[in-house]
C-alpha positions as CSV (number, residue, x, y, z in Angstrom):
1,X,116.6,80.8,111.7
2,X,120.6,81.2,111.3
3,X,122.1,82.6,108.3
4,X,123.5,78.6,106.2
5,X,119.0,77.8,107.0
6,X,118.6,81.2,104.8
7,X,121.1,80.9,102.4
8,X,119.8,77.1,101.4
9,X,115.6,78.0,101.9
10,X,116.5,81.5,99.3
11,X,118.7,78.9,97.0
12,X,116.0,75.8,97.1
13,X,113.1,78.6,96.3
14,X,115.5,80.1,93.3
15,X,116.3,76.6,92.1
16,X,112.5,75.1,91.8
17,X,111.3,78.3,90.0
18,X,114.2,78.5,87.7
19,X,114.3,74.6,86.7
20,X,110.3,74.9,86.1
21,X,111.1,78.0,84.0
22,X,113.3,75.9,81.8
23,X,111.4,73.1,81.2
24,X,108.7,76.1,80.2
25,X,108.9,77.5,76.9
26,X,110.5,80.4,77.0
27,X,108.3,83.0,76.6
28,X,106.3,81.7,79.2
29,X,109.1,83.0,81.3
30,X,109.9,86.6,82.4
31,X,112.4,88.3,84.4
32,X,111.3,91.9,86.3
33,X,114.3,94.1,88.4
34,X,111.7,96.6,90.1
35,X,112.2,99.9,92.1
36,X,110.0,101.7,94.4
37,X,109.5,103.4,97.8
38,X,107.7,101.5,100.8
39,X,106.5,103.5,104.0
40,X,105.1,101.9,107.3
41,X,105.8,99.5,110.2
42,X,106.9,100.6,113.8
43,X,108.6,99.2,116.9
44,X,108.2,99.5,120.6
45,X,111.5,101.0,122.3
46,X,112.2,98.7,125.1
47,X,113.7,101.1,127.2
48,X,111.6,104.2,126.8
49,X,108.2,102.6,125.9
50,X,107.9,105.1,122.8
51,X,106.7,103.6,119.7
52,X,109.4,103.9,117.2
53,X,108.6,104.0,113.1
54,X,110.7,102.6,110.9
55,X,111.6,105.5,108.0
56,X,110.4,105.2,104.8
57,X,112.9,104.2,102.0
58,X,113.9,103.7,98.7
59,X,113.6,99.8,97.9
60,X,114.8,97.5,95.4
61,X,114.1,93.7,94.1
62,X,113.2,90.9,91.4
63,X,110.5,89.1,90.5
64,X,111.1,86.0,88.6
65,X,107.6,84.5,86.9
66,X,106.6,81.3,85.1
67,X,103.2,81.6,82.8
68,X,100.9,79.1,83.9
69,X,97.4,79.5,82.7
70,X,96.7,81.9,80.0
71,X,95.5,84.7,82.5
72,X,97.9,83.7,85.6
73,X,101.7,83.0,85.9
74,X,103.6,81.9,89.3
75,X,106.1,84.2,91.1
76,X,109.0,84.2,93.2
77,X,109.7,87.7,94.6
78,X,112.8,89.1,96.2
79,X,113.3,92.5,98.0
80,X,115.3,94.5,99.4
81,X,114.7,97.8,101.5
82,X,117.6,99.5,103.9
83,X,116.1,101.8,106.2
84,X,116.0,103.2,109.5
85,X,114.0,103.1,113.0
86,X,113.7,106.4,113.5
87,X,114.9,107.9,117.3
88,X,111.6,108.4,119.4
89,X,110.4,111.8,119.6
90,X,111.4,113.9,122.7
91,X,113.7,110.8,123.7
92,X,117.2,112.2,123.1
93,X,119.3,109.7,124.8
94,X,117.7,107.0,122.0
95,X,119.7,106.2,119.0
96,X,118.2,105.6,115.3
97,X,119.0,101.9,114.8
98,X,119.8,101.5,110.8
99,X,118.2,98.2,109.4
100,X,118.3,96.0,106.3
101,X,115.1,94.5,105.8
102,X,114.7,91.5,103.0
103,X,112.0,89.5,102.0
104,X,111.4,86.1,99.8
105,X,108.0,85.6,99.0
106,X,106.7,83.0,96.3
107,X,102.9,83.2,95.1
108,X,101.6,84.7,92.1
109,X,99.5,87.0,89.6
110,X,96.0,86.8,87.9
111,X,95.2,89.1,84.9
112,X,91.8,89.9,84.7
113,X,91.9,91.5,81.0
114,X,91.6,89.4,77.6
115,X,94.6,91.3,76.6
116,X,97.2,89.9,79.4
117,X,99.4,88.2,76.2
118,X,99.9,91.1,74.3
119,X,98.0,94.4,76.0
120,X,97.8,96.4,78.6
121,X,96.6,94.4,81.5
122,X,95.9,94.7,85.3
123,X,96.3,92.4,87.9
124,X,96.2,91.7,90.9
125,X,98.8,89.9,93.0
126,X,99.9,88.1,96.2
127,X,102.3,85.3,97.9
128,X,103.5,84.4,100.8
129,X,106.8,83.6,102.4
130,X,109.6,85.3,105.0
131,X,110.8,88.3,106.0
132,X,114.1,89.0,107.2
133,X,115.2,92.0,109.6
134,X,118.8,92.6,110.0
135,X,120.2,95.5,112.5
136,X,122.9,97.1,111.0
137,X,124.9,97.1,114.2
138,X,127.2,94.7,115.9
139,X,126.5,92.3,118.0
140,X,122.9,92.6,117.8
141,X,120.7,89.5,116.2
142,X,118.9,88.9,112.8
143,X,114.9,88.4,113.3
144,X,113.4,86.3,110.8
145,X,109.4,85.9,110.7
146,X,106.3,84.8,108.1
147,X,105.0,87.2,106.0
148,X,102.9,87.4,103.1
149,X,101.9,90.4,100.7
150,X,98.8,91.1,98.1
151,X,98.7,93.5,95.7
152,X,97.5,95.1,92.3
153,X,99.5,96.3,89.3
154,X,99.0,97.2,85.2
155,X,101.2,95.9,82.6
156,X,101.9,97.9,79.5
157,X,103.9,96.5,76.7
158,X,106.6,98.7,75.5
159,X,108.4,96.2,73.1
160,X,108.5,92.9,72.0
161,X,108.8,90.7,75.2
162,X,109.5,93.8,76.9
163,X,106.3,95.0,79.3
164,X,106.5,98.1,82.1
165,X,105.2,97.0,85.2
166,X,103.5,99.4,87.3
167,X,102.9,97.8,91.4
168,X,102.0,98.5,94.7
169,X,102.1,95.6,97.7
170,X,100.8,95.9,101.3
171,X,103.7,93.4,103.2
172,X,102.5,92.0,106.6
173,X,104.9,90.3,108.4
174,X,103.5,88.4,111.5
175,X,105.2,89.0,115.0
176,X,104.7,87.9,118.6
177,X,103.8,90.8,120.6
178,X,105.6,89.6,123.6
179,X,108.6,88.8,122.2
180,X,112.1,90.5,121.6
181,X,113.7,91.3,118.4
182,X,117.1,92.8,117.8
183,X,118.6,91.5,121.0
184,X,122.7,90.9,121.6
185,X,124.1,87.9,120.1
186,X,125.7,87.2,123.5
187,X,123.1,88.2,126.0
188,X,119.6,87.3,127.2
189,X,116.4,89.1,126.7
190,X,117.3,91.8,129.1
191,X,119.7,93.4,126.2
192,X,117.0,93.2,123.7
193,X,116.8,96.7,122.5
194,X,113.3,96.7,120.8
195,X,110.5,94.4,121.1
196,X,107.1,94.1,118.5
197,X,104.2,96.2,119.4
198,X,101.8,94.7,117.4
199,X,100.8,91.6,116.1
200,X,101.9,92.5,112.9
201,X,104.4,94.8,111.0
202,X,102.5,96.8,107.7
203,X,104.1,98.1,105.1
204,X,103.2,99.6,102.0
205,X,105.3,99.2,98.7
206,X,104.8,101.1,95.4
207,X,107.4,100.0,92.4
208,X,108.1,99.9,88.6
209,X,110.1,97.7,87.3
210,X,110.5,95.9,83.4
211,X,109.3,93.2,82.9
212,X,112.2,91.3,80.0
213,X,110.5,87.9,78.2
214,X,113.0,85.4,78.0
C-alpha cells in the first residue's frame, strides 16, 4: 500500500468518525490522548536465521469515540510506537534495525456496569484495521498489513466530562510467513533484510490516557 493510499484510508476513517461526532450531541463525544508501554513481536533475520524481537517501547496515541447505545460507544484508534529490532544474540555482524510502527484501528467499547454514564466502569474493547511498519533506514520499504486488537480497561471519572482511562490491548497483526518485509526500494527479494516468522505479529499494550467530553 504506497504512502498518498495511507494518507487518504487515515483521512477518510478520521473524516466519517468526526462528521458522525458532530451530528452527535456533544457529550456523546469524547476525545482520549493515551500513553503506555507495549512489549512483544519478533522477526526472522534473513541472513542469519536467528529470530530477532522487536524491543519493547514507550508508545503513544488517540482514541476518538462516539456514544452509541447507553452501555457502548464507537472508536477510532490511532497509535504510535518507535522501537527497535533488537541485534540477534551471538550474531555480531547484525545490526539493530530502528522501526516506527503505527496503527489505525476502528471498532469499539462495551461497558458492562450500570454506572458507564457517570461511574466508574469497566469495559472491554476491540477493532480492527491496519498496521503499518516503517524501517527507519534508507532505502528500505514500508510493510503495511491487517490487524486487529481486543482489550479491557476501567474508566474513573475525575471531573465533569473528564474520565481517566486505564487500558491494556493485545495487537495481532496478520503476516505471510513466506513473505519479505523491509526489503530495498530498488531491489528484489534477495535484499530483503528480514522476513515474518510467524503467521502473526503479538503485541501487548498497557496505556492511560484522559478521556476529555466534548
Amino acid at each position: 500500500m504506497d504512502r498518498p493510499f495511507r494518507a487518504r484510508a487515515y483521512f477518510s476513517l478520521g473524516t466519517i468518525l468526526l462528521t458522525a461526532a458532530v451530528a452527535a450531541q456533544a457529550s456523546d463525544f469524547e476525545v482520549a490522548p493515551l500513553i503506555g508501554y507495549r512489549v512483544g513481536g519478533d522477526f526472522r533475520d534473513t541472513a542469519t536465521g536467528a529470530n530477532r524481537d522487536v524491543q519493547e517501547h514507550a508508545s503513544y496515541g488517540l482514541a476518538l469515540d462516539l456514544r452509541g447505545e447507553p452501555d457502548t460507544q464507537y472508536e477510532l484508534t490511532l497509535s504510535r510506537e518507535d522501537t527497535t529490532i533488537e541485534r540477534p544474540a551471538g550474531v555480531a555482524a547484525a545490526e539493530p534495525l530502528d522501526l516506527r510502527i503505527d496503527c489505525v484501528q476502528l471498532g469499539g467499547t462495551y461497558f458492562w456496569s450500570e454506572n458507564a454514564g457517570n461511574g466508574r466502569a469497566p469495559y472491554v474493547v476491540g477493532g480492527m484495521g491496519i498496521t503499518r511498519f516503517s524501517p527507519l533506514r534508507a532505502g528500505l520499504e514500508d510493510r503495511t498489513a491487517f490487524s486487529l486488537n481486543v482489550g479491557v480497561g476501567l474508566r474513573i471519572p475525575v471531573a465533569e466530562r473528564v474520565a481517566l482511562r486505564l487500558e491494556s490491548r493485545a495487537y495481532v497483526t496478520l503476516l505471510d510467513t513466506r513473505g519479505s518485509v523491509f526489503c530495498r526500494s530498488d531491489s528484489g527479494d534477495a535484499a530483503c533484510l528480514i522476513h515474518a516468522r510467524a503467521s502473526a505479529l503479538w503485541q501487548i499494550d498497557a496505556s492511560v490516557g484522559l478521556a476529555f467530553g466534548l
